[in-house]
MARFIKE-458471 format. One record per residue (C-alpha): residue number from 1; chain; y, x, z. Coordinates in pm, 1 decimal. Example, Ala and Ser with C-alpha at 12.3 -4.5 7.8 and 13.67 -1.06 7.14 Angstrom:
% MARFIKE-458471
i_ch_v_u_w
1_A_-450.0_1230.0_780.0 .
2_A_-106.0_1367.0_714.0 .
//
This chain:
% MARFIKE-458471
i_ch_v_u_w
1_A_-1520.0_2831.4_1585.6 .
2_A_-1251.1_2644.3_1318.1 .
3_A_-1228.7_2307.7_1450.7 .
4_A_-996.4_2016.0_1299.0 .
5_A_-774.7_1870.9_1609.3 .
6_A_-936.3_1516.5_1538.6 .
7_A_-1313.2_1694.8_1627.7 .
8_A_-1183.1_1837.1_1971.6 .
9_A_-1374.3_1579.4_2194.0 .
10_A_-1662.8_1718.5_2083.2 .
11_A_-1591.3_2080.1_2174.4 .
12_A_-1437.3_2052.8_2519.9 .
13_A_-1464.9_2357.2_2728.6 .
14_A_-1568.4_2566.0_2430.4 .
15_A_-1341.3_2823.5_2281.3 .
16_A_-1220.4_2710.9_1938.2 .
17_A_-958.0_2792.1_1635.4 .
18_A_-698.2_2568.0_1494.4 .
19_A_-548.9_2596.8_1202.4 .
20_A_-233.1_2417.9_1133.3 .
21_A_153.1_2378.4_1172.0 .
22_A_418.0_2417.6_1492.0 .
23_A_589.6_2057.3_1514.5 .
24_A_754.9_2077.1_1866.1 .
25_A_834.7_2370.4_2114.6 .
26_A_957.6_2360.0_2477.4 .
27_A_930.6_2658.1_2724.6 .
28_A_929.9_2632.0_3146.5 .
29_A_1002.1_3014.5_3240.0 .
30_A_631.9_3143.4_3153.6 .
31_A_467.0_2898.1_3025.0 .
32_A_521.5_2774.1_2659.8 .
33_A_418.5_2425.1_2568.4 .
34_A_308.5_2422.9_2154.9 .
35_A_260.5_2093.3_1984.2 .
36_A_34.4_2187.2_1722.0 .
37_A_-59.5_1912.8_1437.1 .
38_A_-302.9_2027.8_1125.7 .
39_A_-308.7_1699.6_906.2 .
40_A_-567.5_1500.2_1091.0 .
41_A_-421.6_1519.1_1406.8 .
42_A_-96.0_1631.8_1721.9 .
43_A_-249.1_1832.5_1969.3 .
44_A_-61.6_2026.9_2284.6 .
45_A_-104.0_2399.3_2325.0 .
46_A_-77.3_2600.7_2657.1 .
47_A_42.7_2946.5_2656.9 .
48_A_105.2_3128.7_2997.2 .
49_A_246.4_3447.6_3015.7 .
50_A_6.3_3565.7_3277.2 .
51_A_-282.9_3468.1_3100.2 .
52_A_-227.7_3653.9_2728.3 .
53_A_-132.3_3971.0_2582.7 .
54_A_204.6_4078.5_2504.4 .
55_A_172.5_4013.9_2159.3 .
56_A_80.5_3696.1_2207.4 .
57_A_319.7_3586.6_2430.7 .
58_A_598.4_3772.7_2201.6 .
59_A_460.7_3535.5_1893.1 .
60_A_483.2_3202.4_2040.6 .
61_A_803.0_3287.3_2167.7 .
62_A_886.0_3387.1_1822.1 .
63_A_788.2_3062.4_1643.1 .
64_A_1000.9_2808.0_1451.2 .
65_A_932.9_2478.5_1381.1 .
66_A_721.9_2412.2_1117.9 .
67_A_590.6_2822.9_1121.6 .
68_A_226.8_2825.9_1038.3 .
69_A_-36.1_2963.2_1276.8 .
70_A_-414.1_2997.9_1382.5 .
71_A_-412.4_2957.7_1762.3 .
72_A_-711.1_3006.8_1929.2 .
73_A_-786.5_2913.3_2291.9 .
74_A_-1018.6_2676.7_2518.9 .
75_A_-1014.7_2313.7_2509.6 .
76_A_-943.7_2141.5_2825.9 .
77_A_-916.3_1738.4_2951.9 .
78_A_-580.7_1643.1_3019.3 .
79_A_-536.3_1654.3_3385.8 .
80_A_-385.9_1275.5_3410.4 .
81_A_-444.5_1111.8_3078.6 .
82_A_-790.0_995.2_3010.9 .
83_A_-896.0_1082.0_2636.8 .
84_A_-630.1_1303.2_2585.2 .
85_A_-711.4_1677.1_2572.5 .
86_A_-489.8_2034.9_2530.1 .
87_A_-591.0_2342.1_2428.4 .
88_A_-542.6_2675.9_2642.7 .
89_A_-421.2_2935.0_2470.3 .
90_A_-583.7_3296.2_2431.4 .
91_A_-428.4_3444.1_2133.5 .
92_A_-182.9_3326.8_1793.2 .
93_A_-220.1_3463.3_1481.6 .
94_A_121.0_3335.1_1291.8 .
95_A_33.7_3267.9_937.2 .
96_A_409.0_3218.7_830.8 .
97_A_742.6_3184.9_1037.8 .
98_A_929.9_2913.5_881.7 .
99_A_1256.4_2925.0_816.7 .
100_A_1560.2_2741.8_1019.4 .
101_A_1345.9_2374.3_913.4 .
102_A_1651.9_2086.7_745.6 .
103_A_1507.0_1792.5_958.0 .
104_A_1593.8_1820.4_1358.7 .
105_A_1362.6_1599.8_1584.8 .
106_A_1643.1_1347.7_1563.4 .
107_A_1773.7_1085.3_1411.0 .
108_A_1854.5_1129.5_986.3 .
109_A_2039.2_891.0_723.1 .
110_A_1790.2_756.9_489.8 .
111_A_1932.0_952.8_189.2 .
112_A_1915.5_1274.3_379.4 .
113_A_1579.7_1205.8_424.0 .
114_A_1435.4_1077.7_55.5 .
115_A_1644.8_1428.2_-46.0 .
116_A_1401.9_1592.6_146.5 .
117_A_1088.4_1380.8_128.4 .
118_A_858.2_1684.9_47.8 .
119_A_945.7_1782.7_399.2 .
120_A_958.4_1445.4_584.5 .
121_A_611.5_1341.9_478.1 .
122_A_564.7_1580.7_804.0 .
123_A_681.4_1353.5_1049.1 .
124_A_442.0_1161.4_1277.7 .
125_A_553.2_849.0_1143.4 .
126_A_543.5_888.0_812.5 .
127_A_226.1_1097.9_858.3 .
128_A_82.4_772.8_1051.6 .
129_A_197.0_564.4_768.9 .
130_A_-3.2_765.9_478.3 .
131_A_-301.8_728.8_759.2 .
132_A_-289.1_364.7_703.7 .
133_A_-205.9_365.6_335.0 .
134_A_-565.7_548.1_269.8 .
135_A_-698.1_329.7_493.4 .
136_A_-636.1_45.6_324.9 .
137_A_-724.3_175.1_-10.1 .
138_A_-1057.6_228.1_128.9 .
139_A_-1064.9_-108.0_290.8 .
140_A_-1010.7_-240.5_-72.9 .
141_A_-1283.5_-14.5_-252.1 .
142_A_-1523.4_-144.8_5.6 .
143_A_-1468.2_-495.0_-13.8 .
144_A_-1507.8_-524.3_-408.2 .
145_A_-1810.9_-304.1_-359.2 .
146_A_-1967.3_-512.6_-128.3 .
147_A_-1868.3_-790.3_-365.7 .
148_A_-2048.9_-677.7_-668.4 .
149_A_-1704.4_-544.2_-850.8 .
150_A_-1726.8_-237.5_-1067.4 .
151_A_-1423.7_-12.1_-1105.9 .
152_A_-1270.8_-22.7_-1448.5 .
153_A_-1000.7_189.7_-1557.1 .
154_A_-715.6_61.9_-1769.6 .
155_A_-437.9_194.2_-1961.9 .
156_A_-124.9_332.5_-1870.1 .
157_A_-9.7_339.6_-2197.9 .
158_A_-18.2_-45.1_-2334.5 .
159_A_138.6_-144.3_-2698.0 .
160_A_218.1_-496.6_-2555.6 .
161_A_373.6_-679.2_-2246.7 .
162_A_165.8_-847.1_-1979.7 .
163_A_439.0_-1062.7_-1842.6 .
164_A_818.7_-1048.4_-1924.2 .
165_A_870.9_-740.0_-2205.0 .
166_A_1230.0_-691.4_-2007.4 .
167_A_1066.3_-533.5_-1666.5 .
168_A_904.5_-269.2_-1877.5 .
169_A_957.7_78.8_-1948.1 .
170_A_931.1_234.2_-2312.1 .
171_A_830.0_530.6_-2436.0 .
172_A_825.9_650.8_-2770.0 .
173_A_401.8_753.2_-2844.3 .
174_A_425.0_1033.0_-3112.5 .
175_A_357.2_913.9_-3444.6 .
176_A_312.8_523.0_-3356.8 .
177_A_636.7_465.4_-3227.1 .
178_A_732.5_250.5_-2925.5 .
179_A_504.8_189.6_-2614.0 .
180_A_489.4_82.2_-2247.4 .
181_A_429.7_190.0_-1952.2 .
182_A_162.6_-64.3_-1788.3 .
183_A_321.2_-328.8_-1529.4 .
184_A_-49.6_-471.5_-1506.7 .
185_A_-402.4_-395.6_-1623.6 .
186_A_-482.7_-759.0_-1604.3 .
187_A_-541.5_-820.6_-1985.1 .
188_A_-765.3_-506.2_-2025.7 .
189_A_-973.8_-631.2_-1724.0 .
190_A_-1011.5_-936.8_-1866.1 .
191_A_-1167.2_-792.8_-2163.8 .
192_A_-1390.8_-549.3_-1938.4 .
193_A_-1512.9_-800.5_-1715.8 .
194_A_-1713.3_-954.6_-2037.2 .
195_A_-1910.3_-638.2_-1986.7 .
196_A_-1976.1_-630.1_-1650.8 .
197_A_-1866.2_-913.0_-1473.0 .
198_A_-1600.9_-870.6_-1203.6 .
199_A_-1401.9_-584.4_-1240.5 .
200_A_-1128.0_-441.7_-1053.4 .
201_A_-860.5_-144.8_-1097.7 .
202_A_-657.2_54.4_-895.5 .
203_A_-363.6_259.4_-1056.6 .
204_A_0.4_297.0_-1099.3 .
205_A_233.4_17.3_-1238.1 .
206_A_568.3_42.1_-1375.4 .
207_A_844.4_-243.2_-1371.0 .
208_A_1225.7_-147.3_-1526.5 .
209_A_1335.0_-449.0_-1237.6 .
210_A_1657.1_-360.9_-1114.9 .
211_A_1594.4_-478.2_-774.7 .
212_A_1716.6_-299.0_-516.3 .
213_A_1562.5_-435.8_-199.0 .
214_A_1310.0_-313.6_83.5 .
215_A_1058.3_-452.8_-90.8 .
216_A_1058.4_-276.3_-438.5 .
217_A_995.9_-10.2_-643.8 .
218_A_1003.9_105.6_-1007.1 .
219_A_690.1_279.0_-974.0 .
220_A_382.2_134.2_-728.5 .
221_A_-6.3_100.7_-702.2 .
222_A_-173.4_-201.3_-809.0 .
223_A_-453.7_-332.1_-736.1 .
224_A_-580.7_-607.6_-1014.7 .
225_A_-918.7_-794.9_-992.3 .
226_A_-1104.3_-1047.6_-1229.1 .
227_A_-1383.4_-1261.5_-1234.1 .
228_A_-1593.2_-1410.3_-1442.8 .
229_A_-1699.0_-1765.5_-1376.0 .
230_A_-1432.4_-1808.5_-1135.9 .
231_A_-1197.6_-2078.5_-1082.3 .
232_A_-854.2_-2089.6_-902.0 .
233_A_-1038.1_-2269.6_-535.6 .
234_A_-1307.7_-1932.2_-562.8 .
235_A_-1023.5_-1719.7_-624.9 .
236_A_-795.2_-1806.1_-358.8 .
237_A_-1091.5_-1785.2_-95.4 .
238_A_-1189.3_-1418.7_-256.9 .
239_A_-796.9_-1318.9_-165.3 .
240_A_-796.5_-1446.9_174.7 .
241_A_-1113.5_-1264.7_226.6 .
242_A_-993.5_-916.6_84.3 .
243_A_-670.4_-948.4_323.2 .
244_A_-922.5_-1023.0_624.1 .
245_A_-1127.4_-693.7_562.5 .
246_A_-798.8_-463.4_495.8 .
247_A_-666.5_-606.9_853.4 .
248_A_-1005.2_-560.1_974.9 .
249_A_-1046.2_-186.1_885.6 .
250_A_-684.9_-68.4_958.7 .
251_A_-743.1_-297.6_1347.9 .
252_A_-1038.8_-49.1_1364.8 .
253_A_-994.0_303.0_1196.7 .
254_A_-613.6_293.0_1250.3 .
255_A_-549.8_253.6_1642.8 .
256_A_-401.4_560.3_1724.7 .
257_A_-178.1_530.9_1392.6 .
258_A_-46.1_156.7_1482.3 .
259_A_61.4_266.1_1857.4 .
260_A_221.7_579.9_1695.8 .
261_A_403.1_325.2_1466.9 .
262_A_434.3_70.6_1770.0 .
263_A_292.3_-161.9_1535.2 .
264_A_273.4_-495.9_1763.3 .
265_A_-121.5_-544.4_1654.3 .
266_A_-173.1_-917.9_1796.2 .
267_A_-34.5_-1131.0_1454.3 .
268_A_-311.5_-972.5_1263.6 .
269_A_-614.1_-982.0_1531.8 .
270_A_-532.9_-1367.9_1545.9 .
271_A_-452.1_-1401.5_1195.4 .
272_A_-854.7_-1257.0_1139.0 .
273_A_-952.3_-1602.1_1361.6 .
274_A_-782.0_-1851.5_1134.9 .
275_A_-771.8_-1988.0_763.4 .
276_A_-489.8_-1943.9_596.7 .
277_A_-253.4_-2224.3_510.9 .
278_A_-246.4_-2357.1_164.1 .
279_A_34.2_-2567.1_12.1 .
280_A_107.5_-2662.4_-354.9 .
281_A_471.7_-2504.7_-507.8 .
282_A_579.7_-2931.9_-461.5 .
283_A_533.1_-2970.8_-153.7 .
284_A_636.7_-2618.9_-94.9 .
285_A_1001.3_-2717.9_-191.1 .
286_A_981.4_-2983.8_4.9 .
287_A_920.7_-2824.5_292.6 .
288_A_1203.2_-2612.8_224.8 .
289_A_1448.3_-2874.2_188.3 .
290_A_1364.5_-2971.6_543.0 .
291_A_1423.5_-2604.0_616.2 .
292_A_1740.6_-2622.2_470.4 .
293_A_1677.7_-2452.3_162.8 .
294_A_1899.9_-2560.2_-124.9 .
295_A_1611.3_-2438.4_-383.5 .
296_A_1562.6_-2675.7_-670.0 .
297_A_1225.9_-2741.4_-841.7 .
298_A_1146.9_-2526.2_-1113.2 .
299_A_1349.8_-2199.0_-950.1 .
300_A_1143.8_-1910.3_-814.6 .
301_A_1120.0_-1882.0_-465.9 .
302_A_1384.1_-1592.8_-335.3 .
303_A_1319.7_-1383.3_-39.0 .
304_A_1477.6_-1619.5_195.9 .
305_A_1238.6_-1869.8_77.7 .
306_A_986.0_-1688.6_156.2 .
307_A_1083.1_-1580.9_523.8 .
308_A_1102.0_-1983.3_581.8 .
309_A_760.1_-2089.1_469.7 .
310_A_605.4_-1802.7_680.9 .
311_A_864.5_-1792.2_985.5 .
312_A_650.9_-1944.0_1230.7 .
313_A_322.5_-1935.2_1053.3 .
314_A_-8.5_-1702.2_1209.5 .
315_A_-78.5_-1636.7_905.5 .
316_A_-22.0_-1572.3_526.3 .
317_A_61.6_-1889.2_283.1 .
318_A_-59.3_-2001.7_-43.2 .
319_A_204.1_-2138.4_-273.2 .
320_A_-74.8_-2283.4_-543.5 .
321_A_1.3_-2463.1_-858.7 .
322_A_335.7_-2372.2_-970.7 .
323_A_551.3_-2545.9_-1327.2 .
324_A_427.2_-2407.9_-1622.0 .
325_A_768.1_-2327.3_-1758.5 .
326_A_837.7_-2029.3_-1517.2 .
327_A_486.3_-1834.5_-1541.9 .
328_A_302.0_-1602.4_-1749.6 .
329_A_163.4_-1778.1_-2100.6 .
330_A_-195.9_-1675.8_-1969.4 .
331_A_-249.4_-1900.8_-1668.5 .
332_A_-455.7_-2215.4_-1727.0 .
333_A_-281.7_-2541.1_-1725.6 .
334_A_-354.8_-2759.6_-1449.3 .
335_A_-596.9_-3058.0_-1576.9 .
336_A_-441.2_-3294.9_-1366.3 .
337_A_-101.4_-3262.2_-1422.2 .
338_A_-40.9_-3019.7_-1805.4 .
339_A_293.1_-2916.6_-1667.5 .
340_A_143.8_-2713.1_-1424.4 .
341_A_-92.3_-2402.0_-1363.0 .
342_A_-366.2_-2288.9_-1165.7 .
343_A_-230.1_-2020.6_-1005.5 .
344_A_-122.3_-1866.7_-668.5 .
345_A_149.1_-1643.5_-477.6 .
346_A_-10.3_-1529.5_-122.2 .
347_A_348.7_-1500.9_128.7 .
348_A_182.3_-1250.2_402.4 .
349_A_383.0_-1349.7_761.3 .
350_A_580.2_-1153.2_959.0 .
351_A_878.8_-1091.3_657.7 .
352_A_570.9_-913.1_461.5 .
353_A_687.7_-1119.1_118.6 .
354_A_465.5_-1202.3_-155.1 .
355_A_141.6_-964.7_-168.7 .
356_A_-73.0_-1118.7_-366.1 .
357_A_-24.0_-1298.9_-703.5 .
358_A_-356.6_-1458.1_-926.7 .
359_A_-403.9_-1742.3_-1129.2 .
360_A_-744.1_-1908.8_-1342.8 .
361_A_-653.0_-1769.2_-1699.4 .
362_A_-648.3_-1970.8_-2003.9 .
363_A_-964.6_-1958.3_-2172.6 .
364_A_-939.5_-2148.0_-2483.8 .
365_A_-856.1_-1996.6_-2747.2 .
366_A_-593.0_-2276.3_-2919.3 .
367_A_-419.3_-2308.8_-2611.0 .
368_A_-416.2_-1926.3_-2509.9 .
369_A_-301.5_-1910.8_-2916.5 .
370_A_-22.0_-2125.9_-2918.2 .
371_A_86.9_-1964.0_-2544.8 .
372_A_138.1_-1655.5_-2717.0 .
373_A_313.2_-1783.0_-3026.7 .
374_A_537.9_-1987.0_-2828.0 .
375_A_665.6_-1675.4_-2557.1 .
376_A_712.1_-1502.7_-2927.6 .
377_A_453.1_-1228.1_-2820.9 .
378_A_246.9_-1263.0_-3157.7 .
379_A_151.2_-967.9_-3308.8 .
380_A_-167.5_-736.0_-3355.3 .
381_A_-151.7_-614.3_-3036.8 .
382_A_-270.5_-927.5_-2900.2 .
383_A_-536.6_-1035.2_-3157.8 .
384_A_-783.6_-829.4_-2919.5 .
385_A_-702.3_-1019.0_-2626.5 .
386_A_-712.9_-1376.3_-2846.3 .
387_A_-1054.0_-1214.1_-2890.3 .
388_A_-1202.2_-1332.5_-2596.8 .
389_A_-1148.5_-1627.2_-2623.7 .
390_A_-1338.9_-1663.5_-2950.2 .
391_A_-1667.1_-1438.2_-2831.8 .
392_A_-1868.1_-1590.0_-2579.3 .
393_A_-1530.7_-1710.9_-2344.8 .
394_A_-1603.6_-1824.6_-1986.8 .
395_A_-1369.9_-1995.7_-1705.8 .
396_A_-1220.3_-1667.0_-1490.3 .
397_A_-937.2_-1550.3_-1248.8 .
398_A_-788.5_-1285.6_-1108.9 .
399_A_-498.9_-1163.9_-924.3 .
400_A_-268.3_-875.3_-840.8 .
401_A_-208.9_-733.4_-502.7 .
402_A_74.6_-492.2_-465.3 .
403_A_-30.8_-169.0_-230.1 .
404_A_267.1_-65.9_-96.6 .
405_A_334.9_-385.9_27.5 .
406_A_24.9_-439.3_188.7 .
407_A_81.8_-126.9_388.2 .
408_A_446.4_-222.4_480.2 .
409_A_280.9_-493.8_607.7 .
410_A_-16.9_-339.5_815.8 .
411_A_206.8_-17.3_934.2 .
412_A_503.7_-234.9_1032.6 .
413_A_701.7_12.3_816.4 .
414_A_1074.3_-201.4_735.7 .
415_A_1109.0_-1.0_448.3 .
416_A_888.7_8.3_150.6 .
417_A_973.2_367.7_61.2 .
418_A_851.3_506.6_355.7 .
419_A_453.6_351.6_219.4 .
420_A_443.6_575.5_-83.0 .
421_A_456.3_969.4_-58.3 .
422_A_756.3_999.9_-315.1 .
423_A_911.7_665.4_-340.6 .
424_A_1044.8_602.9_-697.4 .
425_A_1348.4_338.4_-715.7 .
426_A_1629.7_224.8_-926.7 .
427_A_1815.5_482.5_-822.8 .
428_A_1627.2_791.7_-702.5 .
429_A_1352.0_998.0_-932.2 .
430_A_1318.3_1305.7_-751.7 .
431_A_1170.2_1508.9_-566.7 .
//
């Protein structure tokens, strides 16, 4: 019987097949210990020489790390550790015998390994960390199902710029000439949700930022939602929610994953107890200042800022209602105070950064009009979007939340290339 190494607690003391890949070998005179791993799982393999054929013992004595095999045997408890199980070997069937494998069970330069990422994707922790990538993905589909959100694809290809035209890559489109690469599908969704509602998308995003810290990349998943009838309070409380039910799942599905990654799991069971902490950008650099920050109003906060306003916090922070001047032309002006907007950054805690950004968008269409005239963005690529706000327009909001940084987050990962399978950054494209 082919069994998957995740299924074997159901098939103890029955004779079984697995399928999968040599990660580890040690021998003790005649007995050879295989650790065996086949995508969903690391299992230990017995094989004593008394107790197989020849051939048998000549072919796990003849494996290589990484080799391919079928290895058949009898499923046993672990003798001392409760919930842990081994298999005892009967016979091996080697699929493949690998060949003298680049990456040692040892300690590699980070270069070394993105050269030979196709191969380190192996390892148990980066294996644990794609574990807990899908899970939150699925964590994310859930919640806007369970929300009433439909899935809406958008464009990868987009003739016009969603925030600053400088972050994004070009490509020339056959016969129409220039194009972009999408940094957001925001604007799309924003014309979809007229259809049916909320929306959300999931896809890859693009920004030409030459950033080169551990928490970028030219090339990421996205996550954008919007919302009609939605205002910047009801938007805020949907993103604290979504982060709740992506801790939630990974706390549950993930276990085994987070102890692999020695992920310390406490911040984010207490951080599911509380609210999170909400403070306006003003009194956001005032707090600062007390911090000794030497940020001025009206600059972005840098990644130092960040780490202050979270340092000691159990959970993520809102930074709501930021000026005007330094935002997107689409976010709504703030009716009490025109010089700034109803909009939000969520700072996760523990050095996580800024994971979530969303603002109420401008819904009238004078104001939206004379946004887009003033960033110099007028053109017919954005009569379309001026559209909506002359066809039935409605108060809505959105926001963005960066994947890869949500994992970092949840794995514990330091670097954000280890979150995506082939990290793309400003200065690495390949494999």
């Amino acid at each position: 019987m082919n069994v998957r190494i995740s299924q074997i607690s159901s098939s103890v003391g029955e004779q079984v097949t697995i399928a999968g890949w040599l990660y580890n070998k040690r021998s003790s005179g005649k007995i050879v210990f295989l650790e065996l791993r086949d995508g969903s799982g690391f299992l230990q393999a017995i094989v004593s020489k008394s107790e197989v054929s020849e051939e048998t013992w000549a072919a796990a004595e003849s494996l290589t790390q990484e080799s391919s095999l079928k290895v058949t045997g009898t499923i046993v408890a672990h003798p001392k550790k409760e919930g842990v199980f081994e298999l005892q070997v009967a016979n091996i069937e080697v699929v493949h015998i690998a060949a003298e494998y680049p990456i040692a069970l040892k300690e590699h330069g980070p270069d070394f390994l993105l050269d030979k990422r196709h191969l380190w994707l192996r390892s148990k922790r980066q294996w644990a960390i794609q574990r807990v990538r899908d899970c939150v993905i699925d964590a994310i589909y859930d919640f806007f199902h369970q929300n009433d959100y439909v899935k809406v694809d958008t464009p990868i290809f987009t003739p016009n710029a969603c925030e600053g035209a400088t972050e994004l890559f070009s490509v020339e489109y056959l016969d129409e000439g220039e194009v972009f690469l999408s940094q957001s599908g925001q604007l799309y969704l924003e014309a979809a949700i007229m259809s049916v509602g909320r929306g959300f998308d999931f896809g890859p995003v693009f920004r030409a930022e030459k950033s080169k810290t551990r928490k970028h990349l030219t090339e990421f998943w996205m996550m954008d939602a919007e919302g009609a009838f939605i205002e910047h309070e009801e938007n805020m409380e949907q993103q604290e929610a979504l982060i709740k039910h992506i801790a939630k799942k990974c706390l549950e599905n993930c276990a085994t994953d987070l102890a692999l990654l020695e992920r310390d799991v406490e911040p984010l069971k207490k951080m599911l107890e509380l609210s999170f902490e909400k403070l306006t950008y003003t009194e956001a650099i005032e707090k600062l200042h007390t911090l000794g920050s030497e940020i001025t109003f009206g600059d972005d906060l840098g990644t130092e800022d960040e780490e202050l306003l979270t340092k000691d916090s159990p959970v993520p922070v809102f930074i709501h209602k930021w000026p005007k001047a330094i935002k997107p032309f689409y976010m709504k002006q703030d009716p009490e105070n025109p010089d700034l907007v109803l909009n939000n950054d969520l700072i996760g805690m523990e050095n996580a950064g800024e994971i979530i950004g969303g603002s109420q968008r401008e819904d009238d269409y004078e104001k939206m009009n004379a946004a887009i005239i003033k960033e110099g963005l007028e053109g017919p690529e954005y009569e379309w979007y001026l559209d909506l706000r002359k066809y039935g327009s409605v108060p809505h909001s959105g926001y963005g939340l960066g994947l890869e940084r949500v994992v970092r987050w949840m794995s514990g990962a330091h670097h954000i290339r280890e979150t995506i399978p082939f990290p793309r950054i400003i200065n690495r494209v390949k494999p």
